[in-house]
Each structure stands twice: as C-alpha cells, then as structure tokens.
C-alpha positions as CSV (number, residue, x, y, z in Angstrom):
1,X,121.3,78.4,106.6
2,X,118.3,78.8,104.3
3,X,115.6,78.4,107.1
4,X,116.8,80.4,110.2
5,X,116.5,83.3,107.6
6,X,113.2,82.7,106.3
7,X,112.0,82.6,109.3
8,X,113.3,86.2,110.4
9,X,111.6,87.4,107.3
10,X,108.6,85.8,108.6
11,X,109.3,87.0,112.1
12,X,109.7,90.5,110.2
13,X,106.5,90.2,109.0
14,X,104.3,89.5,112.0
15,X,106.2,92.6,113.6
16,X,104.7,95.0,110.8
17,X,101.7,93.4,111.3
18,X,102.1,94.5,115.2
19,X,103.6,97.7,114.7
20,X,100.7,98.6,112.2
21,X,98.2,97.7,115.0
22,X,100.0,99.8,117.3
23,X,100.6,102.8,115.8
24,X,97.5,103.2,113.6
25,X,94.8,102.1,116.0
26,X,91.4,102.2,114.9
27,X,88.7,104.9,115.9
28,X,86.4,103.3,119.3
29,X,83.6,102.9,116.9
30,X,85.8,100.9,114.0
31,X,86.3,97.5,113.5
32,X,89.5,96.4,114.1
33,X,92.3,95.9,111.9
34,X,92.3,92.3,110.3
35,X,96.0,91.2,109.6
36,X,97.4,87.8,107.9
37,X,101.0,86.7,106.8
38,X,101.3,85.1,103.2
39,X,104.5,83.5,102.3
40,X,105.2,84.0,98.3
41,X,108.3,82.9,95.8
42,X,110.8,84.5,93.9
43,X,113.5,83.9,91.7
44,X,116.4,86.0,91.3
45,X,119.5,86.0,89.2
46,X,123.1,85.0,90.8
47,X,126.3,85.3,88.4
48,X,124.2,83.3,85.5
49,X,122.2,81.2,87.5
50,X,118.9,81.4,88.5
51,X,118.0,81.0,92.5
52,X,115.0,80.6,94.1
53,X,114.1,81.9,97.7
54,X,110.9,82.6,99.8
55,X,109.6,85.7,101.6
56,X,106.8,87.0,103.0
57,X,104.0,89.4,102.9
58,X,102.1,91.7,105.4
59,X,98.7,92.0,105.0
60,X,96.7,94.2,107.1
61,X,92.7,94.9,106.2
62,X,90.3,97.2,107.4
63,X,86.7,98.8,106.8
64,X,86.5,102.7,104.7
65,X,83.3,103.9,106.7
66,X,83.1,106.5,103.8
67,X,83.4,104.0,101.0
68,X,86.2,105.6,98.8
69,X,87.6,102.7,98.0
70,X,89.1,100.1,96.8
71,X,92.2,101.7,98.3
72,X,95.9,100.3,98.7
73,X,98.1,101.2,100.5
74,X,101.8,100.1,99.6
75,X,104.7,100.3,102.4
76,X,108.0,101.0,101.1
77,X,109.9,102.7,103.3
78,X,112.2,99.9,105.1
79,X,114.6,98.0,102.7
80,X,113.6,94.9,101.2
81,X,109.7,96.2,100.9
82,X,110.3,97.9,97.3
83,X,107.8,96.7,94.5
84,X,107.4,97.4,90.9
85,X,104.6,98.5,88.8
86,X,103.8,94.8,88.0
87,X,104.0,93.9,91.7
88,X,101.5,96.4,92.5
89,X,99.2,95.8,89.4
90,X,99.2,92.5,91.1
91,X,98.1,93.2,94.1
92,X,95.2,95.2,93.1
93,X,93.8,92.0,90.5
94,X,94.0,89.9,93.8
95,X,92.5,92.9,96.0
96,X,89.4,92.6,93.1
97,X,89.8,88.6,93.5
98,X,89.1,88.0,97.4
99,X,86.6,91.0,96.9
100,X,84.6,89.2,94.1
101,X,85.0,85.7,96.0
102,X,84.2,87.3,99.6
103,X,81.0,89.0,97.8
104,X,82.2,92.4,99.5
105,X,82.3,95.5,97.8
106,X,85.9,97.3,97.3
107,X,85.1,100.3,98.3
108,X,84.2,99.5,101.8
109,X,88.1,98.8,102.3
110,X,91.6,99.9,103.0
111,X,94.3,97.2,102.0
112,X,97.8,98.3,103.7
113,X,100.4,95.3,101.9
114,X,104.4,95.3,102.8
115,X,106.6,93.0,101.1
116,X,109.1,91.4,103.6
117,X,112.9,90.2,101.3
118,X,116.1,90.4,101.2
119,X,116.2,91.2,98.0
120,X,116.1,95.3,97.6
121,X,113.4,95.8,94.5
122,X,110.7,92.7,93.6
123,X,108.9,93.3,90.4
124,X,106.4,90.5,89.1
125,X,102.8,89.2,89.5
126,X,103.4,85.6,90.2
127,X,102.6,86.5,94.4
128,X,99.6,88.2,93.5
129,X,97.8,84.8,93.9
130,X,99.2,84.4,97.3
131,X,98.3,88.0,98.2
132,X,94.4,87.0,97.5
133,X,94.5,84.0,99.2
134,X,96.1,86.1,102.6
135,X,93.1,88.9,101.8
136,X,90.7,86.5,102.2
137,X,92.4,84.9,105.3
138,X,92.3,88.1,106.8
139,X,88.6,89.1,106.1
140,X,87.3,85.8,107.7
141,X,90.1,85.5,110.2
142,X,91.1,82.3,108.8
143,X,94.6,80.7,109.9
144,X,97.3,80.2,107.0
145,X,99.5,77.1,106.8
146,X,102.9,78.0,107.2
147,X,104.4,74.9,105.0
148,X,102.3,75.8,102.4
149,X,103.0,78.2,99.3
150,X,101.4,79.5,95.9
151,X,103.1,81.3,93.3
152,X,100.6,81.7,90.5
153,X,99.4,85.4,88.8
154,X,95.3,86.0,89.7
155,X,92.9,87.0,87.6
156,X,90.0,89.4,88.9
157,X,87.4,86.6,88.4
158,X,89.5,84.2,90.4
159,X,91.5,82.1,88.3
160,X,95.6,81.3,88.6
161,X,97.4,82.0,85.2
162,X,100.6,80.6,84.5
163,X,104.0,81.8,85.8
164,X,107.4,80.8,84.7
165,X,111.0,80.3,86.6
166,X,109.0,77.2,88.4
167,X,112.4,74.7,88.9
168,X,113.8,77.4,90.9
169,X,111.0,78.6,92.9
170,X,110.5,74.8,94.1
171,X,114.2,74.6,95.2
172,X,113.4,78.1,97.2
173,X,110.2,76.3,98.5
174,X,112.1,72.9,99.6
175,X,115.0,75.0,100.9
176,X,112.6,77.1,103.5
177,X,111.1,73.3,104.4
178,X,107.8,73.9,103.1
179,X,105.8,70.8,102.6
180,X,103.1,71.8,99.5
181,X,104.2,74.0,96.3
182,X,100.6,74.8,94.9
183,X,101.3,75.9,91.3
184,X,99.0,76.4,87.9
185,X,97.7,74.4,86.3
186,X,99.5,72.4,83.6
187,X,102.9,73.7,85.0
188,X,103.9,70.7,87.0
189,X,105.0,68.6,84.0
190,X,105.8,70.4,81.0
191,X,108.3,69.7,78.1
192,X,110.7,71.5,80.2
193,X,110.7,70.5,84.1
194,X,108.9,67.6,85.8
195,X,108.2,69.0,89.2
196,X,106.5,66.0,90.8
197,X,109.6,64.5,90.4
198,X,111.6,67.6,91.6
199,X,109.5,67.7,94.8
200,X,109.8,64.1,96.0
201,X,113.5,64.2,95.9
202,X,113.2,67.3,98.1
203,X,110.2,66.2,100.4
204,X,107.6,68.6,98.8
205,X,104.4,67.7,97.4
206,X,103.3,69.4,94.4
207,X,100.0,70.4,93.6
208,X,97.9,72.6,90.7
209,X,95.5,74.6,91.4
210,X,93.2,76.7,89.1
211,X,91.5,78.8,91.4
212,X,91.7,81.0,94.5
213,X,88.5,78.7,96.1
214,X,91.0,75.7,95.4
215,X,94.1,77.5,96.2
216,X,92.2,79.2,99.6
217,X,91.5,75.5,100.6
218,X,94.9,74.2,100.6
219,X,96.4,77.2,102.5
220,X,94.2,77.6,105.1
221,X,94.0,75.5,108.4
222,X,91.0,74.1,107.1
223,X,92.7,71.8,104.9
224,X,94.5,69.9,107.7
C-alpha cells in the first residue's frame, strides 16, 4: 500500500508545481519560472517504534530583477506542508549550497519550497541536502531520478554531514521502491546498522556521498 501513496504525494507535488505556474505567471519580460520535484526521508514515531516513509518537495525558482535576495519563500497553507525552524534553517544552507556550486549570486533569486507529507508538522535538516540537489536541478533544468533519494544535512560550502534514524529511513526508501539510498559518508556501516546489508535484502543499493557535486551526479538523469 506503501507505493500508490507515495506516488500521490509525488503526484501532489507536480500539481503545486503547476498551480504555482498558473497562478503566479511571470511578467512578459521575465524568465520563466524553473520548477523540480525532490523526493526526501523521514522518520517518524509510531506507539514506540520508529517508521520510516518518503515524501516529496516542490521546488519552484525564479530570477529577483531587483536583487533583494536571497529570498524564500515557504508554503504552508495546505496540511502536510508545515516545517519547523530547523527545516527552514535547512533549506536556506542548501539555498547558499546550489548558489555557491551554480556560481550565482543569491540575491538574484526567489526560492518558493512546499513540503508535500502526510505527516502534519516536519522539523529536521536531514532533506536539506536533497533540497540543494532539486535547486540546482531546477536552475540548469536538469531531470531528477525518481528511484533515487538523499537524506543528508548540507553545509553552505557543499558538503553532506551526518544524520541519524538511517535503518528506518532505508525501510521508507525500499518501501516507496526506490532503487539508490545516497547517504553520508561513514554512515553506511557503523557499530550500530550495516546498511549494505539492509539494502540488498530489500533491492536498494546504498551509496555515500560527501558532496552535493557527488550527490548532484547520482540524482540527476545524467547518471544513467
């Protein structure tokens, strides 16, 4: 039942993405808007035990002819697209990450970001690695891989620091039939978990990354 409802998230998604396009055209003399679709992980808490589940998040990009910038925009206003302070931290070290690795200058741009869950508040940094990757995406027009997904906390200057709750997150991964868990590196064997041998019983291939270029690489179309 796991994958019919990760892909209306997903489906939810692209629809924001459209919706955002249609009601918040840009002037005749504007570039138009860039949009991508990142999938992310979570983990969240049921009775005592810890679950792991995927959703999505909406990504839309566009150019500040005035150059107030960086700007964000956050959209909360449907359920399931509530975000903590951490969350949003997040998302302004990966806005400063693509910036720094696409050479642009923040100030030329206007980020609009809606997380897509059916959870109803998401707090945490560990998608802000994700998020970077789906900037950049957006700014070269770039195609993501759907079967592949990061969880990983970005730093400005583009590296991926470690996260925790990783055993559950991979079960979220393998349940939504992704194919490639990217996670940090020297979190795929620790004392605690083993996931290369967590993914091959579930058909997932683990990999770590350290960067957003190396991260970038493996979730774009490129990679294929």
């Amino acid at each position: 039942m796991q994958k019919p409802r990760t892909w209306f998230l997903h489906y939810s998604a692209l629809l924001a993405c459209a919706t955002w396009a249609l009601y918040c055209p840009p002037p005749a003399d504007a570039e138009p808007h860039r949009f991508a679709t990142v999938p992310a992980l979570a983990v969240s808490l049921n009775g005592s035990q810890k679950v792991g589940g995927i959703h999505y998040i909406a990504i839309q990009l566009d150019r500040d002819p005035e150059h107030r910038g960086p700007t964000i925009q956050f959209n909360e206003l449907s359920a399931g697209s509530a975000v903590g302070g951490a969350w949003k931290e997040g998302i302004r070290t990966a806005f400063a990450a693509a910036a720094n690795a696409l050479r642009e200058d923040q100030r030329d741009w206007i980020l609009t970001i809606k997380n897509h869950t059916y959870n109803t508040f998401t707090e945490g940094s560990s998608a802000s690695g994700a998020v970077a990757v789906g900037i950049m995406a957006a700014w070269r027009g770039d195609r993501l891989r759907p079967d592949v997904v990061l969880t990983g906390e970005i730093t400005a200057d583009g590296r991926i620091r470690k996260v925790g709750s990783l055993p559950g997150k991979l079960e979220g991964a393998a349940n939504a039939k992704m194919q490639m868990l990217l996670v940090p590196k020297g979190e795929a064997r620790t004392p605690n978990w083993n996931l290369y041998a967590l993914g091959r019983q579930r058909n997932l291939t683990v990999i770590e990354v350290g960067s957003l270029q190396e991260a970038y690489h493996l979730m774009t179309a490129q990679s294929q």
